[in-house]
Short mmCIF file of the C-alpha atoms (twelve columns), coordinates in Angstrom:
data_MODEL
# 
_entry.id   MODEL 
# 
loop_
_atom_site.group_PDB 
_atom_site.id 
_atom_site.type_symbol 
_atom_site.label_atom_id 
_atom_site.label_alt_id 
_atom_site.label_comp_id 
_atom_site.label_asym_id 
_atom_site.label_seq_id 
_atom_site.Cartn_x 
_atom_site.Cartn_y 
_atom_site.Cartn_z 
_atom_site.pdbx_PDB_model_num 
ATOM 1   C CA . UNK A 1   15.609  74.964 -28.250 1 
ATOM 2   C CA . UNK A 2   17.750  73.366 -25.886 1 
ATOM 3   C CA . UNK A 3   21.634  72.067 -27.081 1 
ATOM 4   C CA . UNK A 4   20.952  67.861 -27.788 1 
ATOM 5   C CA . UNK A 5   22.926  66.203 -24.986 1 
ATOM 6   C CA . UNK A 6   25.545  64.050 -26.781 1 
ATOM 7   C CA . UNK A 7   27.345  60.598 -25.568 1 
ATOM 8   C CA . UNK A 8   30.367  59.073 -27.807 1 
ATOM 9   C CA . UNK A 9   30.755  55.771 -26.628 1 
ATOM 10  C CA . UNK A 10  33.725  53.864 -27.108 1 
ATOM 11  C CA . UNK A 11  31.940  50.484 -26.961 1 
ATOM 12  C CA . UNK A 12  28.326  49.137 -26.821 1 
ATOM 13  C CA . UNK A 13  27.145  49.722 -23.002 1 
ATOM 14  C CA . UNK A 14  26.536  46.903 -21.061 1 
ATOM 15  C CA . UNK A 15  22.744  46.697 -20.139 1 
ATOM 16  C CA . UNK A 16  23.624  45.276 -16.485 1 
ATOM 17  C CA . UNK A 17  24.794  48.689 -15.429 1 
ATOM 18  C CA . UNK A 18  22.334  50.675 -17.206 1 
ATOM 19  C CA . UNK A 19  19.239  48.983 -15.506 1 
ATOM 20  C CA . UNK A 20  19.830  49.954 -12.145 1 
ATOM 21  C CA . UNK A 21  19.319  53.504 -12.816 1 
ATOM 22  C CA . UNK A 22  16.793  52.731 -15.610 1 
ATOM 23  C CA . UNK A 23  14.556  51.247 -13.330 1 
ATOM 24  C CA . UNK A 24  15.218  53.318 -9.628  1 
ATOM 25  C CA . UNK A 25  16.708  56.494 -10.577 1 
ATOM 26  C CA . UNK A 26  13.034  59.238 -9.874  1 
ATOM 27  C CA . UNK A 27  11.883  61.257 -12.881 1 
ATOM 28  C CA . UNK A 28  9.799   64.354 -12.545 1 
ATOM 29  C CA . UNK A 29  6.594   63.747 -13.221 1 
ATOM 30  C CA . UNK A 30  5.356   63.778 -16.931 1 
ATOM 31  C CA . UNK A 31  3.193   66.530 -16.659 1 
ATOM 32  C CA . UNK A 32  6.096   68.703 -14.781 1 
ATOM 33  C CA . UNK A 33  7.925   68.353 -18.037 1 
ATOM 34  C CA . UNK A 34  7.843   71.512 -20.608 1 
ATOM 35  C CA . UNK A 35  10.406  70.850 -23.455 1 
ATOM 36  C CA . UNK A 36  12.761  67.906 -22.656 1 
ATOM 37  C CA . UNK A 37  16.218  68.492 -25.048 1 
ATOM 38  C CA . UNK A 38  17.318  65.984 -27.707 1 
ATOM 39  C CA . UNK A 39  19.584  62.885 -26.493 1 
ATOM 40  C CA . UNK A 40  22.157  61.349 -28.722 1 
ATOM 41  C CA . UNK A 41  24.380  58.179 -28.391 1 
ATOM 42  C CA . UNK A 42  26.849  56.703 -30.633 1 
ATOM 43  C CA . UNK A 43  28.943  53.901 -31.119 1 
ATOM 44  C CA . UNK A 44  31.240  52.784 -33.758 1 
ATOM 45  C CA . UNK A 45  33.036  49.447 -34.789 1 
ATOM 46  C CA . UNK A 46  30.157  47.090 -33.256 1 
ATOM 47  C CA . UNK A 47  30.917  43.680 -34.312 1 
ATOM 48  C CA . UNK A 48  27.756  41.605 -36.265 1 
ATOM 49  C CA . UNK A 49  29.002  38.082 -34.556 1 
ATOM 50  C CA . UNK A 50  27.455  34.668 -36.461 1 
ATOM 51  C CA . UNK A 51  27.091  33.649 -32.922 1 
ATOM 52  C CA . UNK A 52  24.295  35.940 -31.621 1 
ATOM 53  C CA . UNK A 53  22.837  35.972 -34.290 1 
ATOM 54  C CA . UNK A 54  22.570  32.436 -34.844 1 
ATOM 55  C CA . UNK A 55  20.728  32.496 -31.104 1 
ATOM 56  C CA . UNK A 56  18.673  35.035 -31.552 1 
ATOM 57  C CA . UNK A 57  17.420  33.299 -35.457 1 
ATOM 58  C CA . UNK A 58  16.754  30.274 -33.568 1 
ATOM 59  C CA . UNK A 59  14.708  31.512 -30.654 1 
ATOM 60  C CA . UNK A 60  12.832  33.606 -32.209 1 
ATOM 61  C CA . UNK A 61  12.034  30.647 -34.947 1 
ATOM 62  C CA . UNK A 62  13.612  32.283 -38.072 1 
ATOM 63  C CA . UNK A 63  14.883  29.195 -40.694 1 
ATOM 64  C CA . UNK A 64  18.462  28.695 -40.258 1 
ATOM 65  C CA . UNK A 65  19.785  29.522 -43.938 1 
ATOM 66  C CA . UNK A 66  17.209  32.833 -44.487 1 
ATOM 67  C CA . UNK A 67  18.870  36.039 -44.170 1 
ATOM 68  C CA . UNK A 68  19.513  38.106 -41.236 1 
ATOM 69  C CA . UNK A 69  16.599  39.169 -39.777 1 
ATOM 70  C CA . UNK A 70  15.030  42.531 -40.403 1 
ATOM 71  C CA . UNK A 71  14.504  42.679 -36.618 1 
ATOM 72  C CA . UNK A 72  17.923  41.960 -35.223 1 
ATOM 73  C CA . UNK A 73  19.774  45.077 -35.911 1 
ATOM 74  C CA . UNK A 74  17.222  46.502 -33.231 1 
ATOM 75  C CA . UNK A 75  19.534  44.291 -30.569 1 
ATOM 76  C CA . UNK A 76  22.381  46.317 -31.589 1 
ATOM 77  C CA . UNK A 77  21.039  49.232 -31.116 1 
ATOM 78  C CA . UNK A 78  18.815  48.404 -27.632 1 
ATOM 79  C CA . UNK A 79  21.983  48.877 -25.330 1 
ATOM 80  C CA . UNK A 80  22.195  52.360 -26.644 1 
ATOM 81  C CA . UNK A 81  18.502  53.038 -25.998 1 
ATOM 82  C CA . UNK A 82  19.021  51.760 -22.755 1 
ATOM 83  C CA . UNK A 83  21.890  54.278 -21.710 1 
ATOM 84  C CA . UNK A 84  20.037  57.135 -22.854 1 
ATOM 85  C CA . UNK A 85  16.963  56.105 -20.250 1 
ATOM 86  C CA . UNK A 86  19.516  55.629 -17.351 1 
ATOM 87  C CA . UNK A 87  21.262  59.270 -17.963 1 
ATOM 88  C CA . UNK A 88  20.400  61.841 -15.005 1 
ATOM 89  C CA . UNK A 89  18.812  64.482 -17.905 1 
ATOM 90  C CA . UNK A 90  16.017  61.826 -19.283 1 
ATOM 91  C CA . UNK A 91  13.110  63.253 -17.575 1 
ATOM 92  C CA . UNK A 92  11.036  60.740 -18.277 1 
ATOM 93  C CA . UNK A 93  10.333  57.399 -16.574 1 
ATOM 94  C CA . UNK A 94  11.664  54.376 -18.380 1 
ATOM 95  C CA . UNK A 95  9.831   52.348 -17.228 1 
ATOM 96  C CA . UNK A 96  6.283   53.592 -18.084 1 
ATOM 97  C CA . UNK A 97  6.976   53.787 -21.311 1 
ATOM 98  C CA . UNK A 98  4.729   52.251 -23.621 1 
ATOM 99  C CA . UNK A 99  6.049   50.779 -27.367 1 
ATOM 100 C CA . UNK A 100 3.431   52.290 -29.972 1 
ATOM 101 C CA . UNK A 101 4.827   51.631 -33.215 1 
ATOM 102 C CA . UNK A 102 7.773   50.581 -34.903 1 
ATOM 103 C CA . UNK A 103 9.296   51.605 -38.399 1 
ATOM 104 C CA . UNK A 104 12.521  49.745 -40.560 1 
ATOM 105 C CA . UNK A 105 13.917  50.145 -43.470 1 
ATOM 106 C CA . UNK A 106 16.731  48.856 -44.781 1 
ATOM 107 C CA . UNK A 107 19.007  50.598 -47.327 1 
ATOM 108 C CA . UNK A 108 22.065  47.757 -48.162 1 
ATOM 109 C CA . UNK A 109 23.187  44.128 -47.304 1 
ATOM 110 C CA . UNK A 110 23.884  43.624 -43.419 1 
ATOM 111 C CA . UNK A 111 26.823  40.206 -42.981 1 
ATOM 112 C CA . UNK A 112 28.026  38.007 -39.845 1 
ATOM 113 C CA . UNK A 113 31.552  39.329 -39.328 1 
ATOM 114 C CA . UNK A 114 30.913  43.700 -40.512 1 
ATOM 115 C CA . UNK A 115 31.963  46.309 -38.494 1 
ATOM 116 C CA . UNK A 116 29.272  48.817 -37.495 1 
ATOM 117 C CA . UNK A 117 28.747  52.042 -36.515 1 
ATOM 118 C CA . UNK A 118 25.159  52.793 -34.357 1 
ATOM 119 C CA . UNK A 119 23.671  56.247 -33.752 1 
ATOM 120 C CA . UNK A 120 20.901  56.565 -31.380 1 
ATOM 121 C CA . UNK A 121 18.564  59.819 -30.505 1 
ATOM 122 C CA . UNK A 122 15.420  60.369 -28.458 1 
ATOM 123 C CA . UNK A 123 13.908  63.337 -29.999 1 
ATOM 124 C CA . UNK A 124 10.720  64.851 -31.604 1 
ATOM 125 C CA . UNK A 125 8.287   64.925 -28.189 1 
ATOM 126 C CA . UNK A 126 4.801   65.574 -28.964 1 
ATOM 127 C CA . UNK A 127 2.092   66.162 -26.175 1 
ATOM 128 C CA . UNK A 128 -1.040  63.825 -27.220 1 
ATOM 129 C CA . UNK A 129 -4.313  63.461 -25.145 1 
ATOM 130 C CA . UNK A 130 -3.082  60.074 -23.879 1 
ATOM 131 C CA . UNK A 131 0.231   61.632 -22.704 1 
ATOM 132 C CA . UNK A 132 3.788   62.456 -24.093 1 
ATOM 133 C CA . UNK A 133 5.179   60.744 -27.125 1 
ATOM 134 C CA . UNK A 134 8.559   60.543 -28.517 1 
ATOM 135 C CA . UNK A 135 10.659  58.810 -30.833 1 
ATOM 136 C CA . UNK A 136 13.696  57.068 -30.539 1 
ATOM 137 C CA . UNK A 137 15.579  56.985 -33.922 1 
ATOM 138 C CA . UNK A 138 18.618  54.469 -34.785 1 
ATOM 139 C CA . UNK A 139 20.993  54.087 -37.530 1 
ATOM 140 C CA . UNK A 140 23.417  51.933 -38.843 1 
ATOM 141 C CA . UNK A 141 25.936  52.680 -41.118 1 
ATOM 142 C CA . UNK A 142 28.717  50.327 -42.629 1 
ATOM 143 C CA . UNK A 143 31.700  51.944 -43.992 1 
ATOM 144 C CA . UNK A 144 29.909  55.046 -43.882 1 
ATOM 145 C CA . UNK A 145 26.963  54.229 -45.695 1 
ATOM 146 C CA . UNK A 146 23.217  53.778 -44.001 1 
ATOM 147 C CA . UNK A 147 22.382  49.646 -44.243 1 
ATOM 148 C CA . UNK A 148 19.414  50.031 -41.750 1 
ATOM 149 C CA . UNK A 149 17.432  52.582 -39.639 1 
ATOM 150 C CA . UNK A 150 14.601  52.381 -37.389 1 
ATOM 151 C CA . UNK A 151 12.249  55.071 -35.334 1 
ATOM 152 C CA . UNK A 152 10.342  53.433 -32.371 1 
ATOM 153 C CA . UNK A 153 7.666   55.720 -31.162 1 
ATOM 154 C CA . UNK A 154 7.113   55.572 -27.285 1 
ATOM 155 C CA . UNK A 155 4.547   57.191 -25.401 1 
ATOM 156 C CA . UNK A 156 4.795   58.721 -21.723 1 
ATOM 157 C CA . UNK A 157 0.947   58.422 -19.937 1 
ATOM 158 C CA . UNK A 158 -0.566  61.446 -18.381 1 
ATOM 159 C CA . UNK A 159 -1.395  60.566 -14.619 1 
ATOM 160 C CA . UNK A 160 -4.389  58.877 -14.405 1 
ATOM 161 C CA . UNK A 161 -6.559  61.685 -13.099 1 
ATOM 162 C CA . UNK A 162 -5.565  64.038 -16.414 1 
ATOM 163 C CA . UNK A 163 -6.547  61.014 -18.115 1 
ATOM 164 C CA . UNK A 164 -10.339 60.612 -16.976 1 
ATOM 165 C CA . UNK A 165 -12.456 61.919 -19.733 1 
ATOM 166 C CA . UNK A 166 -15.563 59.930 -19.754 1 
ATOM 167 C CA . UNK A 167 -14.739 57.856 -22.770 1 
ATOM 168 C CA . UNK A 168 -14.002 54.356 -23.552 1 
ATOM 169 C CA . UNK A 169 -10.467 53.785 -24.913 1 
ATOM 170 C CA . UNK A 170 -11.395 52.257 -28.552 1 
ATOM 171 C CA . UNK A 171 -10.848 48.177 -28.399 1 
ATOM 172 C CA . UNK A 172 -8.027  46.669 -30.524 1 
ATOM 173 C CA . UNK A 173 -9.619  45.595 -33.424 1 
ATOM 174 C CA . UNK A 174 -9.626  41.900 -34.742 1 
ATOM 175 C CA . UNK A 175 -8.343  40.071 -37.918 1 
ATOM 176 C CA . UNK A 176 -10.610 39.361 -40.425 1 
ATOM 177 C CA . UNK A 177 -12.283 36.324 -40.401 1 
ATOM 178 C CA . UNK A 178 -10.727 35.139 -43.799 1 
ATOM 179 C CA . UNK A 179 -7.291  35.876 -42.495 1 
ATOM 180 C CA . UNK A 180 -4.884  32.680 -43.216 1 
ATOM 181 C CA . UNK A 181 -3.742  31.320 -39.657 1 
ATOM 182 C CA . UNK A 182 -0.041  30.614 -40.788 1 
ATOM 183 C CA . UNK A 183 0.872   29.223 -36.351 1 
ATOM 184 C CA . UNK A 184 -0.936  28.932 -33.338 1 
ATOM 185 C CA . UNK A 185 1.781   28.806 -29.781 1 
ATOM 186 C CA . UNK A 186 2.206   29.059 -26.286 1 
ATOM 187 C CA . UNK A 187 3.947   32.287 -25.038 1 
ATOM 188 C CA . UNK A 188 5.183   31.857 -21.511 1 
ATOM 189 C CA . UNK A 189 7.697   33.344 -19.031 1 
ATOM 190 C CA . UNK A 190 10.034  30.927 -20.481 1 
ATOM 191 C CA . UNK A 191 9.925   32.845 -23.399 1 
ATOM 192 C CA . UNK A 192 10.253  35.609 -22.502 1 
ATOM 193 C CA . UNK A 193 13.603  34.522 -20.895 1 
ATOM 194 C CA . UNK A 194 14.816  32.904 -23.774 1 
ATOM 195 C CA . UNK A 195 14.260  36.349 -25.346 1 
ATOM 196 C CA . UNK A 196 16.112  38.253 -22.838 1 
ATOM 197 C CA . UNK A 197 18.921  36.224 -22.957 1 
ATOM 198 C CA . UNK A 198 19.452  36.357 -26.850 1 
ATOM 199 C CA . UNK A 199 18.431  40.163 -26.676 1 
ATOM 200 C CA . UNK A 200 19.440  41.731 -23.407 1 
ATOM 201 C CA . UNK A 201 16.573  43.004 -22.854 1 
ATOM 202 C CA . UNK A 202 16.035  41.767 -19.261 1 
ATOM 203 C CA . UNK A 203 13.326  44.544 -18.096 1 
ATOM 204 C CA . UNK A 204 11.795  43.155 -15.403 1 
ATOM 205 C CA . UNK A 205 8.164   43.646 -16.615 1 
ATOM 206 C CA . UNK A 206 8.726   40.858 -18.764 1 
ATOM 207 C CA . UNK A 207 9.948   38.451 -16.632 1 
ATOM 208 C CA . UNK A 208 8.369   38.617 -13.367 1 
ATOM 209 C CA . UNK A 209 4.561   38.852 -11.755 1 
ATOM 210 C CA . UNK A 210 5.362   40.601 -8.905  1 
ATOM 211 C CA . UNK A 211 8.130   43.370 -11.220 1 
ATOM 212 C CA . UNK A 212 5.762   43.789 -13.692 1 
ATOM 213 C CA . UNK A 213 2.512   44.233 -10.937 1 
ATOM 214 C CA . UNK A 214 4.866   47.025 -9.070  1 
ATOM 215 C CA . UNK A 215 5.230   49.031 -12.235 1 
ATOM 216 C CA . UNK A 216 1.157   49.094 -12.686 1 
ATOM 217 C CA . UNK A 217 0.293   46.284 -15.287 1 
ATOM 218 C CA . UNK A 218 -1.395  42.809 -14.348 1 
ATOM 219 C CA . UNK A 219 1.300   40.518 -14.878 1 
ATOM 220 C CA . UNK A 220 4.889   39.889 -16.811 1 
ATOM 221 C CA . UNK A 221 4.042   40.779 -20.240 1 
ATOM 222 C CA . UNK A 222 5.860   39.533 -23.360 1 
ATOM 223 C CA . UNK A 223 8.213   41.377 -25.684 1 
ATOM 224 C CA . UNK A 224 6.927   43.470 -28.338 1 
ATOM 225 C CA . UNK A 225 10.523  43.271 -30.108 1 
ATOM 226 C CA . UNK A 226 9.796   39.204 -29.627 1 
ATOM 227 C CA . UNK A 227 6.004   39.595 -30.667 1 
ATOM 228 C CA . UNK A 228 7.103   41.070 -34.100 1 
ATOM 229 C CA . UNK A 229 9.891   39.079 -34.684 1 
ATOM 230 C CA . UNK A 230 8.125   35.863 -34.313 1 
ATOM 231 C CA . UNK A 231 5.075   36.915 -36.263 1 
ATOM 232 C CA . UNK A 232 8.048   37.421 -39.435 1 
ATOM 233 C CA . UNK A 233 9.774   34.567 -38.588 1 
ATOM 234 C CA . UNK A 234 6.201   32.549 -39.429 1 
ATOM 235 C CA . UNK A 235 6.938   31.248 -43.632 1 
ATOM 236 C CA . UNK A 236 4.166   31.587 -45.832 1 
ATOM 237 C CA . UNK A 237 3.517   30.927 -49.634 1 
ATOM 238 C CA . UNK A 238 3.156   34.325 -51.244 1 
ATOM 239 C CA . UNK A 239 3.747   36.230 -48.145 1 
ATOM 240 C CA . UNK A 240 7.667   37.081 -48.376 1 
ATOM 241 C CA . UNK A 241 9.179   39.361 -45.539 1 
ATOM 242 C CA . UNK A 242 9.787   42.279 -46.702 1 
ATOM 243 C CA . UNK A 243 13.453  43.667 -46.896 1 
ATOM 244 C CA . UNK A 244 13.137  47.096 -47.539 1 
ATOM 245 C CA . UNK A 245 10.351  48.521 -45.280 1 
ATOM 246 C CA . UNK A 246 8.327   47.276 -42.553 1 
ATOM 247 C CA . UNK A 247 5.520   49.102 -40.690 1 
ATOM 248 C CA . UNK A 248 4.269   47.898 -37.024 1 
ATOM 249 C CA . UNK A 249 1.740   49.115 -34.750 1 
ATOM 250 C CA . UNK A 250 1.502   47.676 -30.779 1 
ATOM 251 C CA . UNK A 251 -2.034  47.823 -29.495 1 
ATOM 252 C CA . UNK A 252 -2.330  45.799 -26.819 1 
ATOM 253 C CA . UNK A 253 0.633   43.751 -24.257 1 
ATOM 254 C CA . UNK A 254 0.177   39.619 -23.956 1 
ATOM 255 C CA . UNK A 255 0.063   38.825 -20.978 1 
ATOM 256 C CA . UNK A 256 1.851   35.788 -19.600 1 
ATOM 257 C CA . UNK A 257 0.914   32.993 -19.983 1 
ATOM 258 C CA . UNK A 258 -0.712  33.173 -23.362 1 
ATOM 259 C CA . UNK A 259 -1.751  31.176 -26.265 1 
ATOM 260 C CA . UNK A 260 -1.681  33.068 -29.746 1 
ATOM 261 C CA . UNK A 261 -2.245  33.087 -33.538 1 
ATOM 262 C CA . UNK A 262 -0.098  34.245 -36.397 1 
ATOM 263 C CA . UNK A 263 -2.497  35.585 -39.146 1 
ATOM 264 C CA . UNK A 264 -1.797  37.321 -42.306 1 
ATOM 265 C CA . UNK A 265 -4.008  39.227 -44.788 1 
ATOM 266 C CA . UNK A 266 -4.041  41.213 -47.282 1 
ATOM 267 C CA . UNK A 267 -5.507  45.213 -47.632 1 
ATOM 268 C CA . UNK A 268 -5.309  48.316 -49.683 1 
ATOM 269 C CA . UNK A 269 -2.586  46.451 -51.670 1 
ATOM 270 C CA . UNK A 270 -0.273  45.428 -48.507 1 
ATOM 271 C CA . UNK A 271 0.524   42.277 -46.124 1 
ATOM 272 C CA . UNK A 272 -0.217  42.322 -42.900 1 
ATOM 273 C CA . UNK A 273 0.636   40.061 -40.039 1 
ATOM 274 C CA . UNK A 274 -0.432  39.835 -36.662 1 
ATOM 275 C CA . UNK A 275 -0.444  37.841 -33.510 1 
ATOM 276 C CA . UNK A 276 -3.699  37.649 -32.040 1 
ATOM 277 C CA . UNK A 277 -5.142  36.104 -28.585 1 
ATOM 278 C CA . UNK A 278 -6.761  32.558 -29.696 1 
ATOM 279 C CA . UNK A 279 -9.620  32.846 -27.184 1 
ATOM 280 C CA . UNK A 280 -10.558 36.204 -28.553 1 
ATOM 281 C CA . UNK A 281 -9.090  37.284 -31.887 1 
ATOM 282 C CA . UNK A 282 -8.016  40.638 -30.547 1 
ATOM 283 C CA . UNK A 283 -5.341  41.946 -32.157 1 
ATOM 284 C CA . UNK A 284 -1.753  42.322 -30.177 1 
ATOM 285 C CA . UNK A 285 0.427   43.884 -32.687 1 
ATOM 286 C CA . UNK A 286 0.486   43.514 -36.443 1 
ATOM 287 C CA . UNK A 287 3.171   44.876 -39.048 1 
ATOM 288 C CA . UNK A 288 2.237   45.618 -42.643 1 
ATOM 289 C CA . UNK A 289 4.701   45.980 -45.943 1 
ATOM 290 C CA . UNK A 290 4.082   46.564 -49.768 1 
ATOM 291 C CA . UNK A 291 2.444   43.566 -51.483 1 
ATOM 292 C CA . UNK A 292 4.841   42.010 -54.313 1 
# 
């Protein structure tokens, strides 16, 4: 197995000069690739600044006195993502890569004002019948301990004519009927601005028709980071966040504009929470933790 390529970075990268090559820089295609190595990034001494964090609460409609939200170290750690896609080595194309799931835990007590150290590695491809997956792990450590970690799996598609195989991809399932509807909003390209700007996360599929339609999808689509931090952000009697470990699956993108539901019910002794298309109760993404 190949040596992991290794970047020590003496501050957070700034996603302005990582998109450029993110989204022009040509990539073999997928099914050229045989057995891509393992990247790693790192940064230490990130500041956790009250004032980002204090945007990012409010946009994504978190109560202004709860705790930090489970989702926001994953804006630390996005600029490192984002400078492993752009190096020359990443074989594969950033920008058809499609969030599957999402996985946090959180081991101690993250504060406005503590110094942080991120690590960041793509690694552990599998080949799938829908194409080539990988995850992209991140840690946080303060003071040398682990205070939060997350593995976001992505998947690489197969062209389209390895894909054809006669069969129906299954539909994204729907909430049950008795599920509580805790919200019901508008998602717009507005949104997903306001996102970008408290998350620099300004990929272009989320924020314009014509970007997105030039990378193969319909439209601008929203945030899956925003989807799942919104869907949390929702308060409901007997339905606490979690704050050790949260589980999330993406099945399928909203596209802008959009009007959705925030549901939450309970099975095989967990809460689960999803945002779901009004008109049709499809499923977008839901995220699931241990019941109390």
């Amino acid at each position: 197995m190949a040596e992991p390529i290794k970047l020590q970075l003496r501050r957070t990268p700034a996603v302005w000069r990582c998109y450029p090559a993110v989204v022009m820089r040509a990539r073999p295609v997928v099914t050229e690739i045989a057995t891509p190595p393992e990247f790693q990034a790192s940064v230490r001494g990130v500041r956790l600044r009250e004032s980002r964090v204090v945007a990012y609460t409010r946009m994504c409609g978190f109560q202004p006195d709860a705790p930090l939200p489970l989702t926001y170290p994953h804006v630390l750690a996005m600029p490192l993502h984002l400078r492993i896609f752009a190096m020359p080595e990443f074989p594969l194309r950033p920008m058809g890569l499609i969030h599957l799931t999402n996985a946090i835990e959180t081991a101690g007590e993250l504060r406005v004002g503590m110094s942080l150290d991120i690590d960041v590695s793509a690694r552990n491809y599998q080949r799938t019948d829908a194409g080539l997956t990988f995850d992209m792990d991140s840690e946080i450590r303060n003071e040398g301990r682990v205070v939060w970690r997350e593995s976001c799996c992505f998947l690489s598609r197969w062209p389209e004519p390895v894909q054809r195989s006669g069969a129906r991809p299954p539909r994204p399932p729907k909430a049950p009927k008795d599920a509580t509807v805790l919200a019901e909003l508008p998602v717009s390209l507005r949104t997903a601005w306001d996102y970008a700007r408290v998350s620099n996360d300004y990929n272009p599929i989320h924020l314009n028709n014509r970007a997105a339609r030039f990378f193969g999808l319909r439209g601008a689509i929203a945030h899956g980071m925003w989807s799942l931090a919104r869907s949390l952000a929702e308060q409901s009697p007997g339905g606490k966040v979690p704050r050790t470990r949260l589980d999330t699956q993406f099945l399928t993108p909203v596209q802008l504009p959009a009007r959705v539901t925030i549901k939450q019910w309970t099975a095989d002794g967990q809460v689960r929470r999803a945002l779901c298309d009004v008109r049709t109760g499809r499923v977008h993404m839901y995220a699931w933790w241990a019941a109390a």
